[in-house]
N, C-alpha and C positions, 0 to 999 in steps of 0.2 A: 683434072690436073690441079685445079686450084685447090681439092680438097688436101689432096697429097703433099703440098707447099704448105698449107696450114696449120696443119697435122706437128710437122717438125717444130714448127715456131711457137707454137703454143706449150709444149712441150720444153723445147730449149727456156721459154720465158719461165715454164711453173722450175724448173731445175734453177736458173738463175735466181728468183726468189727462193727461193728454199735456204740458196748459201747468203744472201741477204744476211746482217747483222738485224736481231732483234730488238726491238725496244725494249729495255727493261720497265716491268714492271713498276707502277707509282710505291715511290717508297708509302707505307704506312704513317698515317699520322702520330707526331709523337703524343702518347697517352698524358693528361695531364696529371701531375702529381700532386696528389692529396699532402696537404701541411695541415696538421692539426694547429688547432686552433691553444694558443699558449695556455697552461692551466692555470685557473685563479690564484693568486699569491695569497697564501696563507698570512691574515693581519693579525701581530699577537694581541693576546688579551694582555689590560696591563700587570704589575705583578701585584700579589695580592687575593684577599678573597673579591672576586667578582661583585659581594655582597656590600662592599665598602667602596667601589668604583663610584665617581659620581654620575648622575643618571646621565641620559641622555636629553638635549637639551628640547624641548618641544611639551604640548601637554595636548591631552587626549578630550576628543569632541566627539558626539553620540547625534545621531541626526538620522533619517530617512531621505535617502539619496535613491530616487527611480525605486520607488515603493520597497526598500531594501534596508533593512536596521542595520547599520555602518559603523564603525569606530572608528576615528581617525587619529593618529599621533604624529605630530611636527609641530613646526612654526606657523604661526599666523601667515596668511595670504604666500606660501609657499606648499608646494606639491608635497601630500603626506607622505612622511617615511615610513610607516607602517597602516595596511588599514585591512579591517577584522569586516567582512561583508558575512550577512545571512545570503547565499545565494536563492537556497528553495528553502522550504519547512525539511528541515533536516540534512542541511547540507552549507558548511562554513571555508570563508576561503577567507585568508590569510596573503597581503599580498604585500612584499617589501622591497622599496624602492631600491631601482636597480637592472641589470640584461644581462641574459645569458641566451645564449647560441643553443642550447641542449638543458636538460634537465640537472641539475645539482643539488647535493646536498647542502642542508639548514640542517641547524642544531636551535632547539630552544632550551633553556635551564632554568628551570623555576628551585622554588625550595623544597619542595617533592621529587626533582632527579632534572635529569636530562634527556630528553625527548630527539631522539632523527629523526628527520623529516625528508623527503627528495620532492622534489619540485615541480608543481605539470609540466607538460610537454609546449613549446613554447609556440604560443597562435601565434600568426599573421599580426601584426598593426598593436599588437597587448604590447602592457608598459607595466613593468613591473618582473618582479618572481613571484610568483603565484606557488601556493599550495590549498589543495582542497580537501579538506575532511570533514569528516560526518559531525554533524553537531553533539555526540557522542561520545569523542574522542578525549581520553585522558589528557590530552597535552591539553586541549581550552582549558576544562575544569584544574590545572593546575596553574594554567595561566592567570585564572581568575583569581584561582585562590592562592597566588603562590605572598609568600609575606613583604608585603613592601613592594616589590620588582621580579622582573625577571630580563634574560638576557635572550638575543636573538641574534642567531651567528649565520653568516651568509659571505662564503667564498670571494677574498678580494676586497671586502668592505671593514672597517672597523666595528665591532659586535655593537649591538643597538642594544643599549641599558635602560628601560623603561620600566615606567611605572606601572604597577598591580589596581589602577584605578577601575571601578565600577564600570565603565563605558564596557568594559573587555566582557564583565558578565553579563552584561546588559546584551551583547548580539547574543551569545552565545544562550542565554535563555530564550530572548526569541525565537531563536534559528529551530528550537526543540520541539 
């Protein structure tokens, strides 16, 4: 008899849960959304030929820095705004003060043309923009030899007008 008493109620219960209201489902998290990062603000050059801009304030120092033929251009006892490293025998890196989030284009101009450049990809803990080329590379040898100066343009910064001084040749003949 008890089974037959049982029988009903277990039954009656699984019907009663059945019309039970369900839990809805956890809503989904909302996805976060991706905001690009603002693009660098294009700084004008001033007007004029670039050739007659007056340089950039700093001068260029030649040294061996962690067994590596260096070029440095800035101010005295302030972080250089540009420096010209041999990394290996055959391998130069150009690196100008400043940060970016992702890779960007540099423009260099000497008096043999105008050179793009895009940027490494950006390490962990590095300072700086970096670009690395082969010791080879038309743009050093025009940098070295360009007449007087040349310019270095980098997204968001006012164009760097530097001088054409020996230090420049000087890695870049190492680096070879």
């Amino acid at each position: 008899m008890k089974a037959n008493v049982l029988l009903p109620v277990c039954l009656a219960l699984a019907v009663l849960s059945a019309c039970a209201p369900k839990a809805a489902p956890p809503a989904p998290a909302p996805r976060p959304i991706a905001i690009p990062a603002p693009a660098p603000q294009a700084v004008p050059r001033p007007a004029g030929d670039w050739r007659d801009v007056p340089l950039t304030a700093g001068t260029w120092t030649w040294t061996i820095a962690a067994a590596r033929s260096t070029a440095s251009f800035g101010l005295a006892g302030q972080v250089p705004l540009v420096q010209l490293t041999c990394l290996t025998k055959g391998t130069v890196q150009l690196a100008h003060l400043g940060a970016a989030d992702s890779p960007i284009p540099l423009g260099i101009t000497t008096s043999s043309g105008t050179f793009p450049l895009m940027s490494d990809p950006v390490s962990p803990g590095a300072s700086g923009i970096t670009a690395t080329l082969p010791a080879g590379a038309a743009v050093l040898d025009a940098m070295a030899h360009s007449r007087g100066r040349f310019v270095i343009d980098v997204p968001g910064q006012p164009p760097s007008y530097l001088p054409a001084w020996p230090e420049v040749a000087r890695v870049v003949e190492d680096c070879r």
